[in-house]
Every structure is written in C-alpha cells, then in structure tokens.
ZAMARGU-874000 format. One line per field, with one value per residue: residue in three letters; x, y, z of N, C-alpha, C in turn. Coordinates in Angstrom, 2 decimals. Atoms other than C-alpha are relative to their C-alpha. Layout:
! ZAMARGU-874000
res <- [ALA | ...] .
n_px <- [X | ...] .
n_py <- [Y | ...] .
n_pz <- [Z | ...] .
ca_px <- [X | ...] .
ca_py <- [Y | ...] .
ca_pz <- [Z | ...] .
c_px <- [X | ...] .
c_py <- [Y | ...] .
c_pz <- [Z | ...] .
! end
This chain:
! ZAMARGU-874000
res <- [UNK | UNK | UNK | UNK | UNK | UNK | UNK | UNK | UNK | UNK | UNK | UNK | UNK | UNK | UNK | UNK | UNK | UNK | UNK | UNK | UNK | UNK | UNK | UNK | UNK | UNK | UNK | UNK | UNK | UNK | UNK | UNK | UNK | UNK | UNK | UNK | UNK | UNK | UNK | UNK | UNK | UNK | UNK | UNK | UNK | UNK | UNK | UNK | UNK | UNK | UNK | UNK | UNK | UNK | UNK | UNK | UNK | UNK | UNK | UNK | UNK | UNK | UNK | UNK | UNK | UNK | UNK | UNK | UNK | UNK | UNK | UNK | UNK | UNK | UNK | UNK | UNK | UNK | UNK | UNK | UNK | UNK | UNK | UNK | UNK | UNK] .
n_px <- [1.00 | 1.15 | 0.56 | 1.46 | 0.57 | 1.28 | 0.15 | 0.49 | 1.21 | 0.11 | 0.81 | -0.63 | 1.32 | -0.89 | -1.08 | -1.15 | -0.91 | -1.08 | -0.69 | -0.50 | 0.35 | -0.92 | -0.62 | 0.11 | -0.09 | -1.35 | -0.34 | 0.03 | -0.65 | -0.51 | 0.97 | 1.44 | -0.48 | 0.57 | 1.35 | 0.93 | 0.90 | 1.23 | 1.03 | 0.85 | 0.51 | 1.85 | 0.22 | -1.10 | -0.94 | -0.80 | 0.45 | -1.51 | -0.43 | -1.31 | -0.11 | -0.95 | -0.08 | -0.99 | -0.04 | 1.34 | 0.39 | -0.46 | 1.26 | 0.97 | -0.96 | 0.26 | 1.37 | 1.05 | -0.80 | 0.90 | 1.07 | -0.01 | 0.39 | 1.41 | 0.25 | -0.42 | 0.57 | -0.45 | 0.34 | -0.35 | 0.55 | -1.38 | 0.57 | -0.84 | -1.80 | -0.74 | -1.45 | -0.69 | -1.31 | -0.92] .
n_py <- [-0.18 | -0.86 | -1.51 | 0.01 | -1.49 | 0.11 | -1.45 | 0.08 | -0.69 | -0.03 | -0.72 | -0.14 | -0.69 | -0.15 | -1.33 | 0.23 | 1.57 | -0.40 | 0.13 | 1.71 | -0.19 | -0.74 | 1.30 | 0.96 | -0.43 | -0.27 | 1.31 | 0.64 | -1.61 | 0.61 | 0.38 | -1.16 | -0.98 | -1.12 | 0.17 | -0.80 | 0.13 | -0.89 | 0.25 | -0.12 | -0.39 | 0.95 | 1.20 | 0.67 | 0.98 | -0.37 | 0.79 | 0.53 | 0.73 | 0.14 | 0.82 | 1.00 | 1.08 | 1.38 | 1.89 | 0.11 | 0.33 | -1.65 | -0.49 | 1.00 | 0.13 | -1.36 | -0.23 | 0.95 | -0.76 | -1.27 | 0.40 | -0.01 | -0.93 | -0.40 | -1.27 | -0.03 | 1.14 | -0.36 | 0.59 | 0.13 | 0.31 | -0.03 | -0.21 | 1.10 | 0.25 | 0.83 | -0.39 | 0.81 | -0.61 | 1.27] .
n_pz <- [-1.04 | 0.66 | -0.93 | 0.48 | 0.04 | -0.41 | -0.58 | -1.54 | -0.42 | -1.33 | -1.55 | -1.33 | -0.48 | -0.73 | -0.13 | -0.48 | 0.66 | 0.76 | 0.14 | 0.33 | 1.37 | 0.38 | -0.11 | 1.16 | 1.14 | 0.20 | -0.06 | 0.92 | 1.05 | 1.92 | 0.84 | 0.33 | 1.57 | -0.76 | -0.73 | -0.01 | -1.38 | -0.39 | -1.13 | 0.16 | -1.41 | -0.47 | -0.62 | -1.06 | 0.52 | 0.76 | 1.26 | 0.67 | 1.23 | 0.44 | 1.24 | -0.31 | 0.56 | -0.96 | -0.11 | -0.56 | -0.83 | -0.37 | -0.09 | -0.28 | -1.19 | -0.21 | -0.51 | -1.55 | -1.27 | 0.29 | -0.52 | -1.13 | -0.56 | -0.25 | 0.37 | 1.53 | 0.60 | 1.72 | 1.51 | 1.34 | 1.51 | 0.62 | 1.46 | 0.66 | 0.55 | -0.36 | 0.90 | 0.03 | -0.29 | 0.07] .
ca_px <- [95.30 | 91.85 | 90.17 | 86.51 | 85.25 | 82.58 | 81.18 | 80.44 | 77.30 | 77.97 | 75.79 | 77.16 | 74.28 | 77.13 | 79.39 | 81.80 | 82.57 | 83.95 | 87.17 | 87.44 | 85.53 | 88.48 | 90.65 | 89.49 | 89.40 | 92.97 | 93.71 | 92.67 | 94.05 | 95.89 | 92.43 | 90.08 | 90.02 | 88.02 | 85.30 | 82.96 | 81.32 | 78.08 | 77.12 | 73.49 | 72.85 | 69.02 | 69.24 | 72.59 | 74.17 | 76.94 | 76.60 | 79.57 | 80.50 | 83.66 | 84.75 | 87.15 | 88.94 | 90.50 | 90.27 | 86.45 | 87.41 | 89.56 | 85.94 | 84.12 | 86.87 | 86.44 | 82.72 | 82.33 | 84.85 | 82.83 | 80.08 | 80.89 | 80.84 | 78.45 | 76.74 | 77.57 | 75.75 | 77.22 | 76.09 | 77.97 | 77.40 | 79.73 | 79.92 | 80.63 | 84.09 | 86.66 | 90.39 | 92.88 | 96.26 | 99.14] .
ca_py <- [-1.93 | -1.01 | 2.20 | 3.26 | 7.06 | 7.43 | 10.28 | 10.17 | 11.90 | 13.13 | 14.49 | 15.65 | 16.39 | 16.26 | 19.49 | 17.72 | 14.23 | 17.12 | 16.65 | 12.51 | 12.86 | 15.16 | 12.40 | 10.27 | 11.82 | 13.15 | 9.36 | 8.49 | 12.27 | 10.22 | 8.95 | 12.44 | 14.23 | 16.66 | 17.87 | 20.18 | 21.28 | 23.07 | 24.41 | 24.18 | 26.60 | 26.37 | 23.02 | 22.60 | 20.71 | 20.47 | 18.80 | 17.02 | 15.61 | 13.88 | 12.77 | 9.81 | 7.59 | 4.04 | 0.46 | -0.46 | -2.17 | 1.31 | 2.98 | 0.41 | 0.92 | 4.42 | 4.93 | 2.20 | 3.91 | 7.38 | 5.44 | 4.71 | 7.89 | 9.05 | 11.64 | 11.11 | 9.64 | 8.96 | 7.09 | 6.05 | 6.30 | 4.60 | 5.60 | 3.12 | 4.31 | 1.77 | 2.86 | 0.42 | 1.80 | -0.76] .
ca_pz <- [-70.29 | -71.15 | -69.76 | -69.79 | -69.74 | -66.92 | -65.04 | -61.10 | -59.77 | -56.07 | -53.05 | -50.36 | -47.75 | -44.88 | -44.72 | -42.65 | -45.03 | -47.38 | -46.28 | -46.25 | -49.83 | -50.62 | -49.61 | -51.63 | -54.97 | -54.20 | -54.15 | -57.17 | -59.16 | -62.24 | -63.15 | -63.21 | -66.69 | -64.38 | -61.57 | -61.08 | -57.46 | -56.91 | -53.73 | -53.34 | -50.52 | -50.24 | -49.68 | -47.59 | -49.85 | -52.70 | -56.22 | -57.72 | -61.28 | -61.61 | -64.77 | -64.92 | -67.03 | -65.40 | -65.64 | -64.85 | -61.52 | -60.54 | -61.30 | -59.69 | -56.32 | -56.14 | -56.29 | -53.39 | -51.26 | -52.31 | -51.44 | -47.95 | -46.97 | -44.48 | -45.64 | -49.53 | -52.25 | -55.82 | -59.15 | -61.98 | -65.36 | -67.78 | -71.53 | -74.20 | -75.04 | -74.06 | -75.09 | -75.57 | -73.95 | -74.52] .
c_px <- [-1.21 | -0.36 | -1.40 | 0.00 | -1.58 | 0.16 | -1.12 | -1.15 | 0.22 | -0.66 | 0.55 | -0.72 | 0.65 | 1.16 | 1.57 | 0.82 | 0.92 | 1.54 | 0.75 | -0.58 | 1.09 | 1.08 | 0.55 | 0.03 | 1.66 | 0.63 | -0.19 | 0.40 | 0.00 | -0.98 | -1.41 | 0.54 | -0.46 | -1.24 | -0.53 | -0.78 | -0.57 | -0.28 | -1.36 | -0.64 | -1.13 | 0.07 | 1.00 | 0.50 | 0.87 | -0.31 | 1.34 | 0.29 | 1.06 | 0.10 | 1.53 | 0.40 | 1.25 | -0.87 | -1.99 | 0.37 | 0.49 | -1.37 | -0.77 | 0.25 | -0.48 | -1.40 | -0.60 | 0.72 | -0.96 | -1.16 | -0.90 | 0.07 | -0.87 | -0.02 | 0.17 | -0.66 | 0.45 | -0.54 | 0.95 | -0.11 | 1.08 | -0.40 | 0.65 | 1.52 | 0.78 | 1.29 | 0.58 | 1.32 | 0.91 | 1.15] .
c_py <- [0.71 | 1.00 | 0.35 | 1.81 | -0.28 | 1.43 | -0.63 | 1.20 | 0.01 | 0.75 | 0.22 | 0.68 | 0.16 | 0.76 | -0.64 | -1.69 | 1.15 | 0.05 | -1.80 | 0.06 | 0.23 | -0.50 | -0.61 | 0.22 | 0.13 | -1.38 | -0.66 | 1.24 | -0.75 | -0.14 | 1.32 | 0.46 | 1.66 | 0.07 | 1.21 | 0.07 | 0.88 | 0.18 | 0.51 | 0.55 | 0.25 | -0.57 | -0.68 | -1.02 | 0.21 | -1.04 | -0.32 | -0.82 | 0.05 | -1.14 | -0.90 | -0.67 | -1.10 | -0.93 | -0.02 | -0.50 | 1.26 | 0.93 | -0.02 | 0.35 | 1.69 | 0.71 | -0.65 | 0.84 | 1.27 | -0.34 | -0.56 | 1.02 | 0.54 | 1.54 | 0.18 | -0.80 | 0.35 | -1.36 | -0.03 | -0.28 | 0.15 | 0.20 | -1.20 | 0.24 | -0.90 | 0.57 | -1.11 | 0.33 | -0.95 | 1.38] .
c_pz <- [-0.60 | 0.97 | -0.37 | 0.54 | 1.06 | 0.74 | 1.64 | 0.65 | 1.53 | 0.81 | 0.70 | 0.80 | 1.63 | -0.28 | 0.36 | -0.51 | -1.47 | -0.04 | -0.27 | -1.85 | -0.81 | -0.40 | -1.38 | -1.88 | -0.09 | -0.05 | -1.55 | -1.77 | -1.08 | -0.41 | -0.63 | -0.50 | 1.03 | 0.83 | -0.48 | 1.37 | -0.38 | 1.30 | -0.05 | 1.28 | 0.70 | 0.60 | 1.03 | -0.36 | -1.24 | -0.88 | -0.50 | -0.99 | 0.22 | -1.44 | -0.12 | -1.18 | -0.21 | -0.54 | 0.76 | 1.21 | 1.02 | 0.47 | 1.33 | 1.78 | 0.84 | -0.03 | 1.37 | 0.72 | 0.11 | 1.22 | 1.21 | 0.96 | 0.74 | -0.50 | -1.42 | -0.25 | -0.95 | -0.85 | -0.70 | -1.12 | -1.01 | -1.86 | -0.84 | -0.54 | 1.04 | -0.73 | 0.66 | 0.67 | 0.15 | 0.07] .
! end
C-alpha cells in the first residue's frame, strides 16, 4: 500500500463544530503522526495543523469530510514523499 506525508491546514471560525471536527479526526487516529491547535483569541478563532500519513484517497476522504463542516475551513498540502508499505 502506498502512503503519502501531507499536512492539513484548519480554521475553525465556529466554537461549536469543535466537537464534530473532533469527531472526525478521532476517526481517522491510525493515520495522524500529529496536531497542533492554536487558539486565536483576538480573532475568535482556533488554528490547526494536522499532520498525516495515508493512502492519497484516505487524505483526500478526510479533508472533504473536514471540509463539510460548517464553520471549518482546511487545505491540504501534500509532500513528495510516497512510502511504499508492503
């Protein structure tokens, strides 16, 4: 199975999708090397890197779901490593 190294860029400008968000990450655990939250209390919002590494359509699954979130916005940015895992 191949695997790709990417890193998820999240917003969260809705207080109360932090727990479906929460969800969802806890759904996909096996695949995050690790996060990182910021809250950005100025602005009333929280900053979120997750770093991942799954199957590109895994990725691909889990940013749209992210990405349906109201109140959430995320990006992904994938790096060229590819590992081979047989």
């Amino acid at each position: 199975m191949q695997t790709r190294i990417a890193l998820l860029a999240i917003i969260v400008e809705n207080p109360e999708a932090v727990e479906q968000l929460n969800g969802i990450l806890h759904q996909y655990g096996e695949y995050i090397i690790g996060r990182m939250g910021l809250p950005y209390r100025k602005c009333g919002i929280s900053i979120l890197s997750v770093a991942v590494d799954a199957p590109q359509d895994v990725i691909s699954t889990l940013s749209g779901k992210i990405g349906k979130v109201s109140g959430v916005s995320v990006k992904t940015a994938y790096s060229n490593v590819i590992i081979n895992d047989e």
